[in-house]
C-alpha positions in Angstrom: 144.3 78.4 26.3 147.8 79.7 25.8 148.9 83.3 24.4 151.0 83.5 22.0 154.0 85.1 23.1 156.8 87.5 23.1 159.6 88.0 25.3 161.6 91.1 25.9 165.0 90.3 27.5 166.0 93.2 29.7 169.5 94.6 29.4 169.3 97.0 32.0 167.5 99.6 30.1 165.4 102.1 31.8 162.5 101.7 29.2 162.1 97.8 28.8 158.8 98.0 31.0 157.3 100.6 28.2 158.4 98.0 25.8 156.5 95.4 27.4 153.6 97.9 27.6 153.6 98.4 23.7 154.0 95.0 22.6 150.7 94.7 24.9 149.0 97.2 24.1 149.4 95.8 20.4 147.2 92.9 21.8 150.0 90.9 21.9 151.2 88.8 25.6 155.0 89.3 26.4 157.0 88.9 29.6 159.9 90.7 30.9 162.8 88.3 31.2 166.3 89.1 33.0 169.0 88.1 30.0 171.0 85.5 32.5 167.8 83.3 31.4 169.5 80.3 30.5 168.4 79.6 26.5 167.1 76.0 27.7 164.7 77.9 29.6 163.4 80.4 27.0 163.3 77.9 24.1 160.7 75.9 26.6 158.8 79.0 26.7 158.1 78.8 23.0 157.8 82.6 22.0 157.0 83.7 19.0 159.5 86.4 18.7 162.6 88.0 21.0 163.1 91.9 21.9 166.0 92.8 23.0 166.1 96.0 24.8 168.6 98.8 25.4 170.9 99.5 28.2 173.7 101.3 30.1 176.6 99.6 28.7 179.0 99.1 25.5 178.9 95.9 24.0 182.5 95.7 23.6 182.9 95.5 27.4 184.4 92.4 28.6 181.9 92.9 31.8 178.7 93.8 29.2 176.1 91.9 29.4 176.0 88.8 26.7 173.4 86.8 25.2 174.1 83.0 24.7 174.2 83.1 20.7 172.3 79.9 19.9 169.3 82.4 20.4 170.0 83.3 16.6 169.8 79.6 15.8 166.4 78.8 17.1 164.3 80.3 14.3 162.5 83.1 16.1 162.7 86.4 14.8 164.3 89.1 16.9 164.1 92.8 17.3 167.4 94.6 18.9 166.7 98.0 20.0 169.7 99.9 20.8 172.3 98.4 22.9 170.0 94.8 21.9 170.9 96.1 18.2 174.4 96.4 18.7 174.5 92.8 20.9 173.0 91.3 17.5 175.3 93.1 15.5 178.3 92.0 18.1 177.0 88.5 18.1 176.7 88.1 15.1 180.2 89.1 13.3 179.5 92.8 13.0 181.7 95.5 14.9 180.9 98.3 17.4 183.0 100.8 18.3 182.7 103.6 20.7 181.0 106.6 18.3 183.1 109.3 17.3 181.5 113.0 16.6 181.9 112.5 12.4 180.1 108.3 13.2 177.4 109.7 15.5 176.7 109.6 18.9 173.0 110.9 18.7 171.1 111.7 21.4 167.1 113.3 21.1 165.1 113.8 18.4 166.7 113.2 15.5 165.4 113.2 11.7 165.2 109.3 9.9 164.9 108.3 6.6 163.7 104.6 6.3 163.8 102.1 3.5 159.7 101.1 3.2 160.5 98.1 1.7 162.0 96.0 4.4 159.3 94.3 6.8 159.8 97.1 9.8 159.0 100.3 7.8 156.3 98.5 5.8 152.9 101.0 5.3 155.0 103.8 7.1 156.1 107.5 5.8 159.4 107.3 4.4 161.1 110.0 6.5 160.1 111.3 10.3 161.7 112.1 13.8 163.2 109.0 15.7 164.2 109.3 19.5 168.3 108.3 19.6 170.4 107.5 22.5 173.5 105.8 21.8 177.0 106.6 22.4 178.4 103.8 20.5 178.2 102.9 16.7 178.5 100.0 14.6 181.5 100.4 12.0 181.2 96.9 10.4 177.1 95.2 10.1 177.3 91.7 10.3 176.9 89.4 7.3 173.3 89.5 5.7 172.1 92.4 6.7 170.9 95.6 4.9 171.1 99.2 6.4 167.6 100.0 6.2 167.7 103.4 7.9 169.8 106.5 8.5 170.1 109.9 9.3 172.1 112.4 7.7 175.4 111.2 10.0 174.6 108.1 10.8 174.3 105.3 7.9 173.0 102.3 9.6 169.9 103.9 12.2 168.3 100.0 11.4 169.5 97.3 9.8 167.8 94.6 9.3 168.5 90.1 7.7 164.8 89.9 6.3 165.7 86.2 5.5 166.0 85.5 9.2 164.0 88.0 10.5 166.4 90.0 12.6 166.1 93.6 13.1 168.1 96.1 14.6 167.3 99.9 15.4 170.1 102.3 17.0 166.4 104.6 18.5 164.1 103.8 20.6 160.5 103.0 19.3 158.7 102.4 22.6 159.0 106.5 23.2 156.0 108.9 21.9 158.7 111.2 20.5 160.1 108.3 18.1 157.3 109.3 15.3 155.1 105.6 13.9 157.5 103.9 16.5 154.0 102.2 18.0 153.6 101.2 14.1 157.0 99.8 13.8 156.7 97.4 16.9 153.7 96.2 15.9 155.1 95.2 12.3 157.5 93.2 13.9 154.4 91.7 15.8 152.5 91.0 13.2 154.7 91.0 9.7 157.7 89.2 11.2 156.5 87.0 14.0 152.8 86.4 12.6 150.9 87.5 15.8 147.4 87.0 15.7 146.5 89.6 18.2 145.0 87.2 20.8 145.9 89.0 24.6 142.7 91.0 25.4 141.3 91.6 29.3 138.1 90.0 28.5 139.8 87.1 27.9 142.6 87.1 30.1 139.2 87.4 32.7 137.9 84.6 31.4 141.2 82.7 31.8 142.5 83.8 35.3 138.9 83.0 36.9 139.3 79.4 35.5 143.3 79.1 36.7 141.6 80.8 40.4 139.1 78.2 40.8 141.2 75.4 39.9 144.2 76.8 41.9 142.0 77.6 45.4 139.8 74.7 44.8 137.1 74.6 47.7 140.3 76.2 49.5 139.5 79.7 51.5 141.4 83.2 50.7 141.9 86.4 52.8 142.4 89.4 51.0 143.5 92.8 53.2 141.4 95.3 50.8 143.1 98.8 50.9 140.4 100.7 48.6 143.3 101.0 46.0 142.7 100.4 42.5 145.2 97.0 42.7 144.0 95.4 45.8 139.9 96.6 44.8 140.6 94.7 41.3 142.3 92.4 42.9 139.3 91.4 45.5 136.6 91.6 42.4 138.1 89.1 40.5 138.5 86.6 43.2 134.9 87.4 44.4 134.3 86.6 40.6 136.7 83.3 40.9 135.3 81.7 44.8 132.6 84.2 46.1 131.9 83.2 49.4 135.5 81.2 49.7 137.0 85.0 49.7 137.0 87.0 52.7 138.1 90.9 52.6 139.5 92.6 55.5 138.9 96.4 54.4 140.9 98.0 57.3 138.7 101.7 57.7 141.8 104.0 59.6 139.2 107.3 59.3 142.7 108.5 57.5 140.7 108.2 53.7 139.1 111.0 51.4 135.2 112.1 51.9 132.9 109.1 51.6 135.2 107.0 50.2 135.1 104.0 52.5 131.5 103.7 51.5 132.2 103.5 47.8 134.5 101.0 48.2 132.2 99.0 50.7 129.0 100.2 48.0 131.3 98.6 44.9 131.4 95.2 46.5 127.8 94.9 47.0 127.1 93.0 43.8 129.4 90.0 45.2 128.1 87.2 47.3 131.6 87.6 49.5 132.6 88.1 53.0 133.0 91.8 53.5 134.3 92.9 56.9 134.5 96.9 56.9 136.9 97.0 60.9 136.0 100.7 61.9 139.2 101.3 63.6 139.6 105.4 63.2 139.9 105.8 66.6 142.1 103.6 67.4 144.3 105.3 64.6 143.5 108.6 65.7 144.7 107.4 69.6 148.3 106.1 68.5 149.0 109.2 66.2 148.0 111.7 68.6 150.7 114.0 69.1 153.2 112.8 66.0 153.4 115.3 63.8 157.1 113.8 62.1 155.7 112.4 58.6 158.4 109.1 58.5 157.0 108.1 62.2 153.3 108.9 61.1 154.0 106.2 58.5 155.5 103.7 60.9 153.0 104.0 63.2 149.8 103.9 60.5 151.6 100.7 58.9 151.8 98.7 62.4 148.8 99.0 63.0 147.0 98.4 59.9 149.0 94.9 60.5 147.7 94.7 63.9 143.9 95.3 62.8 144.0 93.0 59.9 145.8 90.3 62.1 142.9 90.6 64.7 140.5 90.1 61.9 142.4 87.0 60.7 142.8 85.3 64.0 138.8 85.6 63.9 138.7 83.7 60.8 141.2 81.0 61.9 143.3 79.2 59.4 142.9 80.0 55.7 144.4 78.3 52.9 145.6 81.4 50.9 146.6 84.7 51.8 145.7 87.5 48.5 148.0 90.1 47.6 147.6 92.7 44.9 150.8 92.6 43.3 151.2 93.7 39.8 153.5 93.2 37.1 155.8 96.4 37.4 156.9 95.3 41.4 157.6 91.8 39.8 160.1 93.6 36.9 161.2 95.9 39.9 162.3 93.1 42.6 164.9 92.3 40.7 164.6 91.5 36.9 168.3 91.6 34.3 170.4 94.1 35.5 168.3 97.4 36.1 169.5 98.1 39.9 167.1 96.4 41.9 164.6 99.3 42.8 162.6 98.4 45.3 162.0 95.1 47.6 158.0 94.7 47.5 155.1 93.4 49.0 152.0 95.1 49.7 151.5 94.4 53.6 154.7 95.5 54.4 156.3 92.1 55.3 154.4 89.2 55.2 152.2 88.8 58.3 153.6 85.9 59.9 150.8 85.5 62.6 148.2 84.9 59.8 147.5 81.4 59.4 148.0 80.6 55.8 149.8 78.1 53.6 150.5 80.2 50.7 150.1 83.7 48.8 148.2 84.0 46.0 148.8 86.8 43.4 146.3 87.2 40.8 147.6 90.0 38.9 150.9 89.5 39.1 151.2 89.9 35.3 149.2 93.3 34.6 150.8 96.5 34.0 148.7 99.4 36.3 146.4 100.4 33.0 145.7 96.5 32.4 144.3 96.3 35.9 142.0 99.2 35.3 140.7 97.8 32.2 140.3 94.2 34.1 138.6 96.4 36.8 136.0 97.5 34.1 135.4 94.0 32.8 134.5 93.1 36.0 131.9 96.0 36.4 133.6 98.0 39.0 132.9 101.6 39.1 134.5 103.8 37.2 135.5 106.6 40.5 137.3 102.8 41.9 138.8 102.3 38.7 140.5 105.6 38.0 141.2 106.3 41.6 144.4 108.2 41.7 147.4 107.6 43.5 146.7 107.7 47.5 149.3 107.5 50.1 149.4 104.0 52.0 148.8 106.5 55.3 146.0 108.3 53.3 144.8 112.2 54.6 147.2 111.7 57.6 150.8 112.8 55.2 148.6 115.7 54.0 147.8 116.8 57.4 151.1 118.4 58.2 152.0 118.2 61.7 150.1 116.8 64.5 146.8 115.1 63.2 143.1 115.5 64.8 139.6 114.7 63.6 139.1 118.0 63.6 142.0 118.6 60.8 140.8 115.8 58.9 137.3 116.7 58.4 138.6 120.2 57.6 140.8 118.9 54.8 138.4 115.8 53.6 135.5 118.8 53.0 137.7 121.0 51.1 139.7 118.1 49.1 135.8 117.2 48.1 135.7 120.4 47.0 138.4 120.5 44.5 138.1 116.9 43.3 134.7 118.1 42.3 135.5 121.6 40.8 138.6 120.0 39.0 135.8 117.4 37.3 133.5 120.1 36.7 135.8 121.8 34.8 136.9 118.8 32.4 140.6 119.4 33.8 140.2 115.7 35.4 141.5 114.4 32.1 144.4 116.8 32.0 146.0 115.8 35.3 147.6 112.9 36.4 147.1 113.5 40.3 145.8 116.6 42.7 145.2 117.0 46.3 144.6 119.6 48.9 147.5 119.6 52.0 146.1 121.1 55.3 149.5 123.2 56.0 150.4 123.7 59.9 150.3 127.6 59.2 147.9 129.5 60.3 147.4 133.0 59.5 145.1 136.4 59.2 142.1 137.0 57.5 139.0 138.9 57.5 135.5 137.3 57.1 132.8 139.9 57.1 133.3 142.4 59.6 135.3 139.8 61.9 139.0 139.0 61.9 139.9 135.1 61.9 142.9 133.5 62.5 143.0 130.4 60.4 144.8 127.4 58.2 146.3 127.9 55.4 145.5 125.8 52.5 147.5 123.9 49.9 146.4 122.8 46.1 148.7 120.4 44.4 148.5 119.3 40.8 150.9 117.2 38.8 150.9 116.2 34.8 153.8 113.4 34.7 153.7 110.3 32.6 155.7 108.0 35.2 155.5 109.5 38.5 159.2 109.5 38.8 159.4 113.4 37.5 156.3 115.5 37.5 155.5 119.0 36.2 152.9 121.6 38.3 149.3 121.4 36.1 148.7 124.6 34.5 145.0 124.6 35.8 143.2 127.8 34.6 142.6 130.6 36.7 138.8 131.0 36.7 139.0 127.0 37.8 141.4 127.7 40.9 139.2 130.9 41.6 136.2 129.0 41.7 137.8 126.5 43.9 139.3 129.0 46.5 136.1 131.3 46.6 134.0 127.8 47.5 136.2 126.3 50.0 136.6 129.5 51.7 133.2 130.2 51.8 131.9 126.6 52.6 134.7 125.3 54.7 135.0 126.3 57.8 138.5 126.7 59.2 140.2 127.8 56.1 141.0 131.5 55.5 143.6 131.4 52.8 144.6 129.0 49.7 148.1 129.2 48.0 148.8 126.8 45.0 152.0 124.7 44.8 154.1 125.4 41.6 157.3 123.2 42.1 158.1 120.1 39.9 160.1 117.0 40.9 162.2 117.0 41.6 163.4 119.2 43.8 160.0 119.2 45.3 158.2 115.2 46.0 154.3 115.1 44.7 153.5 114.7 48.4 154.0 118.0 50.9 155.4 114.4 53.3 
């Protein structure tokens, strides 16, 4: 069964993946598409309605990026959100001129009247706060179109040719500050283009098991499991798709939290798969000895994850498809419209040559990270897998500073245990996006009982962000970081002193490496 679908053409703006997210999360299926698509190309992919996003330039640019205008002649409505509403207006026979204090260049939350009548602002309060970021203005709108919001300096904030169903708005909706701008997307969705709500995980399950078993056939696939939310997801819905066809390489490096290599082997259990847990800690443990620089820790951990899992897969012989847990924001990222390519990705770190397979398989290439948790429920894996945070490719042994021993790490894994579970206990969980404890190279004084000790020091980090790019220190309560310090001081030996981290990011990283 096909999804209906939308497709957001990226500009270059630094929200279109939040777009994407919304139109989503509205139960509708969109894709990210780089606006060089040729139109032949887009028209095949019959969607039911365009977004185009914002971005850096000004439309009047000779180098801005264009749209071929037969896209206004195929019959699909389109929504232009800033620099996408000035292209329309461009395109169309409007004019856009750089903005002038008196014609508005807004930027931040700005109060918005809006004309409830047209399509957009259907259902919706007549007047609330809109987020604005434009520098340019449109002096003349195009022929058939309405102003159908404004603020008290700017006239045309949306405009909108109900006839054809193009709209354009100069904010951005995708944002939480843009008041009802969740409510305004998904009136386009559903008023405009006549979306019938049909993209849900259960189904998409449904779906992708079917596409996996035609796709493998009675073919065998080798996944490299990392205990990550992706590649766990990832390995239950091909254990789902080929059972026994599937077999998982969970690479153990003795470098991961308190028992959590035996959740992640535990959460499998309920598969008929081929689970191979390689206990390779020491080996870890032998080639790190000594390095205490963090970039050649990482370096060192990722050569030798290769080298385990290509041991593993020489054991196996040839297999038909290697698995990778992709998902759909390293897709955008590697190089989608003009956004600076951000990163070059793939999971393994470089494809590993030496493993005998014919071609990669990438199951969820298409999700967005809270997709793939809520595929991870439909498939009945824990919850503790699902909402794992964050963790560091090279695990405890970037929160060890300097020079790593077993010794360290079961010093840090007990008292990390510690304040995942006094951070839970206090409800706090919910409140955070990520915490950790750091073992710190310092050691220093204390007293314990009538005895002096000489000691490590102790670090508690805690972050609220909503993208991971910036972050903010968690204001965690005192009694909660009380409870934690008294507890870890008292139960962990090792420890004599806790300090907590209060530096955002930037200038500080989440990670102390």
């Amino acid at each position: 069964m096909k999804h209906q679908l939308i497709i957001v053409l990226d500009f270059g703006g630094q929200y279109n993946q939040l777009i994407a997210r919304r139109v989503r999360e509205c139960g509708v299926y969109c894709e990210v598409r780089p606006y060089t698509t040729p139109l032949a190309e887009l028209e095949a992919m019959k969607p039911i309605g365009f977004i185009f996003t914002g971005g850096p330039n000004s439309v009047y640019d000779e180098r801005a990026p264009h749209v071929d205008p037969a896209v206004f002649e195929l019959g699909v409505p389109v929504l232009g959100i800033c620099y996408g509403c000035q292209l329309m207006a461009h395109t169309l026979g409007g004019q856009v001129t750089a903005a002038q204090a008196d014609t508005a260049r807004e930027y931040g939350k700005t109060e918005t009247y809006y004309d409830t009548s047209c399509r957009l602002f259907r259902g919706l309060p007549a007047q609330g706060v809109s987020w604005m970021s434009h520098g340019d203005y449109m002096a003349r709108v195009p022929e058939g179109f309405a102003l159908t919001a404004h603020t008290d300096t700017c006239p045309n904030v949306a405009i909108a040719d109900e006839a054809r169903g193009f709209y354009g708005v100069q904010y951005h909706p995708e944002v939480n500050h843009t008041a009802h701008g969740m409510d305004m997307i998904r009136n386009f969705l559903y008023e405009v283009c006549g979306a019938v709500g049909d993209w849900t995980m259960g189904d998409y399950l449904k779906t992708s098991v079917a596409a996996i078993r035609e796709k493998v056939g009675d073919g065998k696939v080798l996944l490299a499991l990392s205990g990550g939310v992706d590649s766990s997801v990832c390995a239950a819905l091909l254990a789902e798709a080929v059972g026994k066809q599937l077999t998982c390489v969970f690479v153990d490096h003795g470098l991961m939290r308190k028992n959590e290599g035996d959740e992640v082997e535990q959460a499998f259990a309920k598969w008929d798969l081929n689970f191979v847990r390689v206990d390779a800690e020491s080996r870890f443990l032998l080639k790190l000895a000594g390095v205490d620089e963090p970039e050649h820790k990482r370096k060192i951990i990722g050569e030798e994850f290769i080298r385990v899992f290509e041991e593993e897969a020489k054991k196996i012989g040839k297999v038909d498809f290697l698995a990778q847990g992709t998902i759909y924001p390293d897709v955008i990222e590697s190089g989608a419209g003009d956004a600076a390519v951000i990163k070059s990705h793939h999971n393994v770190g470089g494809l590993p040559d030496y493993v005998d397979f014919q071609e990669i398989i990438e199951p969820l290439r298409l999700l967005f990270k809270d997709e793939v948790r809520q595929l991870g429920r439909e498939l009945g894996l824990p919850e503790y897998l699902v909402m794992r945070q964050p963790f560091p490719g090279p695990g405890l042994a970037i929160r060890v500073i300097g020079d790593l021993t077993k010794a360290k790490l079961d010093i840090l894994r007990e008292a990390d245990a510690i304040y995942r579970e006094e951070i839970a206990a206090a409800g706090e969980d919910k409140n955070i996006s990520q915490y950790f404890a750091v073992l710190t190279n310092t050691r220093s004084v204390g007293v314990m009982g009538d005895g002096r000790t000489y000691d490590y020091t102790l670090a508690l980090r805690a972050v609220t962000t909503s993208d991971f790019m910036t972050a903010d220190w968690a204001r965690i309560p005192y009694e909660v970081l009380d409870r934690v310090s008294a507890r870890i001081v008292n139960e962990v030996k090792g420890i004599n002193r806790i300090v907590y981290d209060i530096t955002s990011k930037p200038p500080a990283t989440i990670e102390w490496e």
